[in-house]
C-alpha positions as CSV (number, residue, x, y, z in Angstrom):
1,X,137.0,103.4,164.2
2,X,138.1,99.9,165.9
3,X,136.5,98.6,169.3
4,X,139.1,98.0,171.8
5,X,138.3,95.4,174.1
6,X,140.2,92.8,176.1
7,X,143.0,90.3,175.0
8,X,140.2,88.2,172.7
9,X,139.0,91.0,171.1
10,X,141.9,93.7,171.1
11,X,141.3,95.5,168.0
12,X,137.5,94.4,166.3
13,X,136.5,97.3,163.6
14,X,133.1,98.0,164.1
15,X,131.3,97.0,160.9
16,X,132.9,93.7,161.1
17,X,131.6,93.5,164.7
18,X,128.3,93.8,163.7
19,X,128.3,91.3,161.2
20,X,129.6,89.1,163.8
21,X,127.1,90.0,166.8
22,X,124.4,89.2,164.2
23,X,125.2,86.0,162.8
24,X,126.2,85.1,166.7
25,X,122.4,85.9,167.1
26,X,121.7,83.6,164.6
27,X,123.5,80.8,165.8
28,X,122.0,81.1,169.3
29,X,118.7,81.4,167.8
30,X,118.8,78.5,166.0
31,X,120.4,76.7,168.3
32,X,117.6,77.5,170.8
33,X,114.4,76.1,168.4
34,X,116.4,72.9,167.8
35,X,116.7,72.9,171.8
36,X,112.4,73.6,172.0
37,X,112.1,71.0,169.7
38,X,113.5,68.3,171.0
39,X,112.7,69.0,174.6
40,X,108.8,69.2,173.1
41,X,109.4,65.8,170.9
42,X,109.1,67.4,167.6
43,X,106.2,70.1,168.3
44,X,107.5,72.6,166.4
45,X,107.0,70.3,163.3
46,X,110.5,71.4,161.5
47,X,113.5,70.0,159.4
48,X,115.9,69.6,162.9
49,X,118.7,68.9,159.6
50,X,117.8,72.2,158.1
51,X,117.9,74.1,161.5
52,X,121.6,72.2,162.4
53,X,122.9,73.5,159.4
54,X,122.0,76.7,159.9
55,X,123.3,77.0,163.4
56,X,126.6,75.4,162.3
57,X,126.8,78.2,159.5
58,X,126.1,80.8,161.5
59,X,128.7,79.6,164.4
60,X,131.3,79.4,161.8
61,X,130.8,82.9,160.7
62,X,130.8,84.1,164.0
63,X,134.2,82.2,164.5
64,X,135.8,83.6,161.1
65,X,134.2,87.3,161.7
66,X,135.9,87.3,165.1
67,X,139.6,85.7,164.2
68,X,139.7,88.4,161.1
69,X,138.5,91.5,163.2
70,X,138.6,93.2,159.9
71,X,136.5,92.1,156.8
72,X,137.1,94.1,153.5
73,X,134.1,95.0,151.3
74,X,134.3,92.3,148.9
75,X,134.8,89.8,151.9
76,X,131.3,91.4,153.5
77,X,129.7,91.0,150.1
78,X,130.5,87.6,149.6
79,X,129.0,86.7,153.5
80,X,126.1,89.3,152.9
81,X,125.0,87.3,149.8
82,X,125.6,84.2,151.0
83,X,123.4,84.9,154.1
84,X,120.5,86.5,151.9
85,X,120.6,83.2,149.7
86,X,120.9,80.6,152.2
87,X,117.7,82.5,154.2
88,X,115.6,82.3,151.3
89,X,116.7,77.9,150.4
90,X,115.5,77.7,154.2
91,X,112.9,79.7,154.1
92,X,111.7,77.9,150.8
93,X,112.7,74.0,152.3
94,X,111.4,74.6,155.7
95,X,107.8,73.4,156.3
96,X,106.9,75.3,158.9
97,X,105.0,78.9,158.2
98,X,106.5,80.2,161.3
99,X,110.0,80.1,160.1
100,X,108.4,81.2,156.3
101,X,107.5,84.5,158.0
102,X,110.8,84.7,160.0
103,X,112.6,83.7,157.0
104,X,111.1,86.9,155.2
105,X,111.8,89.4,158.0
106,X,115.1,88.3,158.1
107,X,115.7,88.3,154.1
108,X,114.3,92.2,154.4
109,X,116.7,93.1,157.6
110,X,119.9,91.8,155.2
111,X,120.3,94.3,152.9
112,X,120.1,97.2,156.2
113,X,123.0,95.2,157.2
114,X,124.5,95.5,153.8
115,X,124.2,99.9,154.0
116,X,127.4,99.6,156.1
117,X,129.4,97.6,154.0
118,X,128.8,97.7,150.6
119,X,128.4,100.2,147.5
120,X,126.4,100.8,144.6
121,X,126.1,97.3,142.7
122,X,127.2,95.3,145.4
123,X,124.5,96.7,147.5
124,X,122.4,96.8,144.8
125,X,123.1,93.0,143.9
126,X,122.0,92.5,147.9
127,X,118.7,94.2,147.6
128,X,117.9,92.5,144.8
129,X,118.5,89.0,146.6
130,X,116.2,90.0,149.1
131,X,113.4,91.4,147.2
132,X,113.4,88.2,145.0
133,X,113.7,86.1,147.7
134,X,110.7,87.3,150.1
135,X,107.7,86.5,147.6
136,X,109.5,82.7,146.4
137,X,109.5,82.2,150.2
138,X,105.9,83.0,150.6
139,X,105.0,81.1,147.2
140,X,106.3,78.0,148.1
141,X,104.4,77.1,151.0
142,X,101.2,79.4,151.0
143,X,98.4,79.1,148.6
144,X,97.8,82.0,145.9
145,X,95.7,84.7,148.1
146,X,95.0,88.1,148.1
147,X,96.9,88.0,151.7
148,X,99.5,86.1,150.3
149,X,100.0,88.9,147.0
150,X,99.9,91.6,149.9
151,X,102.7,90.4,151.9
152,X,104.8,89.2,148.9
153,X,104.3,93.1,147.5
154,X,105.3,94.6,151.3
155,X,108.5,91.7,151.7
156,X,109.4,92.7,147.9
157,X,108.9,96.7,148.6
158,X,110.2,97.1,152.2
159,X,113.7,96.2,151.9
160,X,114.0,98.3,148.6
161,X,112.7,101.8,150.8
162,X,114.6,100.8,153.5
163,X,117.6,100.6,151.9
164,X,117.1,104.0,150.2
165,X,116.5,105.6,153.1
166,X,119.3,104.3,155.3
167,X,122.0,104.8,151.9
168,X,120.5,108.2,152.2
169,X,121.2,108.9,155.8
170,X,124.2,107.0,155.3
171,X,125.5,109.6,152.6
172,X,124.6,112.8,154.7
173,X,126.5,111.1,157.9
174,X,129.5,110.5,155.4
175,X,129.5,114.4,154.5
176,X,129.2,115.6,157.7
177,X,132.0,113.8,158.7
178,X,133.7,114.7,156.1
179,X,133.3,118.4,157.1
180,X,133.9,118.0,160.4
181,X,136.8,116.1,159.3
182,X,137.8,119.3,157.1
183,X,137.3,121.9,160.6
184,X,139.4,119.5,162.7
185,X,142.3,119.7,160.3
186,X,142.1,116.1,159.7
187,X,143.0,114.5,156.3
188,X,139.6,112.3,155.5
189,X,141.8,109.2,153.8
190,X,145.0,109.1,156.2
191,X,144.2,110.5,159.5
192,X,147.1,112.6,159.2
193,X,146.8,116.8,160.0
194,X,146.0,118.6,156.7
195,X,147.9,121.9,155.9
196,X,144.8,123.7,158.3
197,X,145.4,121.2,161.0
198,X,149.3,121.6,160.4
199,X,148.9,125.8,161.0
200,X,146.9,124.8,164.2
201,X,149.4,123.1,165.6
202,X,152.8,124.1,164.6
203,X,152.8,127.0,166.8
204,X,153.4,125.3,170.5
205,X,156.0,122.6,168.5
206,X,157.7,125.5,167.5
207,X,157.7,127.4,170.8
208,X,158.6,124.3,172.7
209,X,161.7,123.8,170.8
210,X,162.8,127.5,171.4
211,X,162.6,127.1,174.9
212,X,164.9,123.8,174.8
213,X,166.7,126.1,172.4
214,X,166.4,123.4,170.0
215,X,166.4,122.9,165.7
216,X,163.1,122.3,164.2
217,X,163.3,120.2,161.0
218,X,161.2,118.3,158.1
219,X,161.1,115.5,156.4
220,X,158.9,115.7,153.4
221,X,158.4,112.2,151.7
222,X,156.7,111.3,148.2
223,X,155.9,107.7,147.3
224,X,157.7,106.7,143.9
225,X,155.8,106.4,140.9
226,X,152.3,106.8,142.2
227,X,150.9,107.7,139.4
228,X,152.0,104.4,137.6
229,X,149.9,102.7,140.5
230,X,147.1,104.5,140.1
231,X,146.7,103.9,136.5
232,X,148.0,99.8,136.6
233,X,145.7,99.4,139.8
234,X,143.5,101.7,140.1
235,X,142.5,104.8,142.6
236,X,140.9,102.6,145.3
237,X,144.1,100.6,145.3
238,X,146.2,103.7,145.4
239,X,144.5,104.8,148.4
240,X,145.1,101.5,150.6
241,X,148.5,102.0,149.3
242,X,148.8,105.8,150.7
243,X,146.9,104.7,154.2
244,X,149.4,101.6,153.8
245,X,152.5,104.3,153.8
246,X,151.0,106.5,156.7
247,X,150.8,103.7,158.9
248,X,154.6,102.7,158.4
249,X,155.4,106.3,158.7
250,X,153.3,106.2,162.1
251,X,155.4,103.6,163.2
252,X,158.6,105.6,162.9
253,X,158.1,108.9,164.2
254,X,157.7,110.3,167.8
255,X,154.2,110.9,169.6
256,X,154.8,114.9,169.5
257,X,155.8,114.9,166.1
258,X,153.5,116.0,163.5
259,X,152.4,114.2,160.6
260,X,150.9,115.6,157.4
261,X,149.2,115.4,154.3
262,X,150.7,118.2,152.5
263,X,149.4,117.3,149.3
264,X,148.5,113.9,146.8
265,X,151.3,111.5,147.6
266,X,153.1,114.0,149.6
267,X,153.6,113.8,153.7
268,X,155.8,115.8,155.5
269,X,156.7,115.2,159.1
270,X,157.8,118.3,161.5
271,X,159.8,118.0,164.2
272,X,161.9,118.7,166.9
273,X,165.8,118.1,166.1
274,X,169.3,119.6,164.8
275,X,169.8,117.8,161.1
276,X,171.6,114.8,162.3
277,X,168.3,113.7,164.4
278,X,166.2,114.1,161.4
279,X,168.6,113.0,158.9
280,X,168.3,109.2,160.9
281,X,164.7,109.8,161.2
282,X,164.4,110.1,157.7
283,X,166.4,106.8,156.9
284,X,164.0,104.7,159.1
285,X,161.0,106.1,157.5
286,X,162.3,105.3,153.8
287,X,163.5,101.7,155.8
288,X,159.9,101.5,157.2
289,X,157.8,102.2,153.4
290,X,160.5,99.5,152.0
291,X,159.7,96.7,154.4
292,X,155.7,97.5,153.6
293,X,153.9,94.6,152.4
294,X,150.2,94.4,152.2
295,X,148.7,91.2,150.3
296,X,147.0,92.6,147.8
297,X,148.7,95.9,147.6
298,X,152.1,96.6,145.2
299,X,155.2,97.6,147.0
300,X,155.9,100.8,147.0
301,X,158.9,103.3,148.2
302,X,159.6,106.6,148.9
303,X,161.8,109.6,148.3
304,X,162.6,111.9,151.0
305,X,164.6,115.5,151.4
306,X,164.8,117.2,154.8
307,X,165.8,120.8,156.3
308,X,166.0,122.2,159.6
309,X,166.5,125.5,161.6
310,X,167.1,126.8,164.8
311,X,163.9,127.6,166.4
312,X,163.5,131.1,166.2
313,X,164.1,132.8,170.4
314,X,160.4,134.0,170.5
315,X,157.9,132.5,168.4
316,X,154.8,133.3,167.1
317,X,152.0,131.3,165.4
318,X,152.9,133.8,162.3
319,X,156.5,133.2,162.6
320,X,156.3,129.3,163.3
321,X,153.5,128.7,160.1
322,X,156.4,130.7,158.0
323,X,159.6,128.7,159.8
324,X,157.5,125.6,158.5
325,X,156.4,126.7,155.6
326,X,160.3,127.4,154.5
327,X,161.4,124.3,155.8
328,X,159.0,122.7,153.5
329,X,159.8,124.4,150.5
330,X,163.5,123.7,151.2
331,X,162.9,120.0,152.1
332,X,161.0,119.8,148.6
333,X,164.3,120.7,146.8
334,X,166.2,118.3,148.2
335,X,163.4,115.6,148.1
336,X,163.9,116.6,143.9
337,X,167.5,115.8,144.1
338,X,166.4,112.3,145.5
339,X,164.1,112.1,142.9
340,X,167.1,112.8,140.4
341,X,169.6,110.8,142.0
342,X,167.2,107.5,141.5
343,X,164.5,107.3,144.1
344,X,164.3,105.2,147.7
345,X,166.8,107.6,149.1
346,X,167.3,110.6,151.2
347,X,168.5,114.3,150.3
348,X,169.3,116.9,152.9
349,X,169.5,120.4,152.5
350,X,171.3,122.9,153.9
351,X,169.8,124.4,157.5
352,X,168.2,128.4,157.0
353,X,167.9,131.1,159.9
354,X,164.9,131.1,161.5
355,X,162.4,134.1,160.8
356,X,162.1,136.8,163.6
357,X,159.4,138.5,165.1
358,X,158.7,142.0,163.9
359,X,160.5,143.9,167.0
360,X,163.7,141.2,166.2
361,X,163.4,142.5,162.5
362,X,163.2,146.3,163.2
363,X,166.5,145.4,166.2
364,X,168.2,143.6,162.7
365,X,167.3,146.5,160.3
366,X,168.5,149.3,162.6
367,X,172.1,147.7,163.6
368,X,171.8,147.4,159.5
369,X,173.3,143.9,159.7
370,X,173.6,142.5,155.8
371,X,174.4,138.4,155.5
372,X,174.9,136.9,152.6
373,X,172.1,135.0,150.9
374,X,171.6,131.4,148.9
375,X,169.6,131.6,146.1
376,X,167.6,128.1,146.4
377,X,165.8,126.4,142.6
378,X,162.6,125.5,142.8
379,X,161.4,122.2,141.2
380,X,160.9,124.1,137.9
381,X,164.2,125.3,137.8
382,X,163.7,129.3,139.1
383,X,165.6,130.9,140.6
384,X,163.9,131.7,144.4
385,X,165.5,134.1,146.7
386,X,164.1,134.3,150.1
387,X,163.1,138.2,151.4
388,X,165.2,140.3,153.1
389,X,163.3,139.1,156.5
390,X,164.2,135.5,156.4
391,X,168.2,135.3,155.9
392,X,169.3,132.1,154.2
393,X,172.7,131.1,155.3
394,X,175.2,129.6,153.0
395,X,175.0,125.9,152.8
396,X,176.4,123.1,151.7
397,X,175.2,121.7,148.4
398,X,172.5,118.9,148.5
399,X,173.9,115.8,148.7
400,X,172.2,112.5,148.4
401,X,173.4,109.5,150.8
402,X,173.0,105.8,149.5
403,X,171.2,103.8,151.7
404,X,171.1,99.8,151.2
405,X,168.7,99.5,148.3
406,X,169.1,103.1,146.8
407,X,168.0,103.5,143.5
408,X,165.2,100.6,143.8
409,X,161.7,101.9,142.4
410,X,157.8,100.7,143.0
């Protein structure tokens, strides 16, 4: 979720808004008790150094927050800490009991802030800043009193139960949204339809393309040697690299073309257009994962196979869920023959006939029209033959075309 706001702030994600509202906060703050304090001629009896500092922090977080618009965790961390530790030196330097106490609010409020950023030991490393830091803040400047135990217990305890609390909320928020994610057909990591939200919406893509009297075609896609990321880098990393992929593949396709998550490190796009649309399409997407290249992140590439078929002339959500489903499985061949013929390249299959509706099947079976029929290999090698219902044309083999590149691997 990103803020969208005017040409400053076009794109600010929300988390990293916050963080920068709040330490904006804190600059104006302390730039308004250096301002009381010299208007008054020192009457709030504070370190004007100490409070210059921290206004001069603050701005500059504000600043960096703002110009990055997007912080990762470890980034937040690093801020989060930083802020928690610099409260408590000021809280601990300054001799004024007034900023003591505000010094202690603050050092509990931290690790709230944290909730949204961080996990486990990070946030656990946070926590533990602030519930240190409260009672050496009171025990610097107070003498030992039962008062004084009380609120070093309550500043020590508070941000602890806090924390729980919120992480708790936090976690039941994150699995509802998960579930609603999961209803709306939404793929949690990418964004991209999952194979529900794909059998939601295949249906009008398909029926618009029959009334153009058009081809509806795939291109299935499978990053190279993902699993060799996942084990060198890690899972986290292997998920920036997927979202890294979607948003190059966003880049390329059409705004009524639909994107999807068919399975691991597998997306398929579905589409309107005869094979030599998609075949092009399918070139700039492998063109668009090559030119990816995220600090941080290894570079990656894709294989890709396509099919297509003339929309079938009336079209049902049964019929179009099928059409897709076929297209898939025949795009999934051909994306294997990339595989074989040495990755970062594009296979195309031959096109099929479009499934019918049950009335065009009973018109077929009673003018006892017989076509000949492909036998298509699956990935393990079987032979597949696709029912009497769904006539499979004779093709051409699948062939693999070369593009610039071809052969290069992650």
């Amino acid at each position: 979720m990103r803020w969208r706001g005017g040409p400053l702030l076009p794109r600010l994600e929300w988390r990293t808004g916050v963080l920068a509202l709040l330490a904006g906060l804190a600059a104006v703050s302390s730039a308004i008790v250096l301002a009381v304090d010299v208007s008054t001629d020192g009457m709030l009896a504070i370190s004007r150094a100490i409070v210059v500092v921290v206004c001069l922090g603050a701005t500059a977080s504000t600043v960096h927050l703002l110009a990055r618009r997007r912080v990762a965790e470890s980034e937040a961390g690093l801020l989060l800490h930083l802020a928690a530790l610099a409260t408590a030196v000021c809280g601990v330097v300054q001799p004024d009991l007034g900023w003591q106490w505000v010094s202690a609010s603050v050092l509990s409020a931290i690790p709230v802030v944290g909730v949204m950023h961080l996990r486990r030991w990070g946030l656990v490393s946070l926590t533990a800043v602030a519930v240190l830091g409260a009672p050496v803040v009171f025990a610097a400047w107070e003498p030992l009193s039962l008062l004084t135990l009380i609120a070093s217990v309550a500043m020590a305890t508070v941000p602890a139960v806090v924390v729980g609390v919120v992480w708790a909320l936090a976690q039941q928020l994150d699995s509802a949204r998960r579930a609603a994610a999961r209803a709306a057909g939404v793929d949690e990591l990418t964004g991209l339809l999952n194979r529900h939200g794909l059998a939601a919406r295949v249906g009008p893509l398909v029926r618009s393309a029959s009334r153009a009297g058009e081809h509806v075609s795939v291109v299935v896609a499978d990053v190279d040697h993902f699993k060799q990321v996942n084990d060198t880098h890690g899972h986290l990393v292997g998920d920036q690299v997927l979202v890294a992929v979607t948003n190059a593949l966003r880049g390329v396709v059409r705004a009524d073309d639909l994107l999807v998550r068919w399975g691991g490190e597998e997306i398929a796009l579905v589409a309107r257009g005869e094979a030599g649309r998609v075949a092009r399409t399918a070139e700039r997407l492998r063109a668009a994962v090559e030119d990816v290249d995220v600090p941080g992140l290894p570079r990656v590439t894709v294989s890709l196979g396509t099919a297509s078929a003339l929309a079938p002339s009336r079209a049902t959500d049964d019929t179009a869920s099928e059409l897709a489903a076929k297209l898939i499985d025949r795009a999934d061949i051909a994306l294997y023959e990339a595989k074989r013929a040495g990755r970062n390249r594009v296979c195309h299959s031959g096109a099929i006939a479009p499934p019918r509706a049950p009335a065009e099947r009973d018109d077929v079976l009673g003018h006892a029209v017989e076509l000949p029929v492909e036998a298509a290999t699956d990935r393990h090698g079987d032979a597949a033959r696709d029912g009497a219902d769904v006539v499979v044309l004779p093709a051409d083999p699948v062939v693999a075309l070369p593009s610039p590149g071809a052969g290069a691997t992650s």
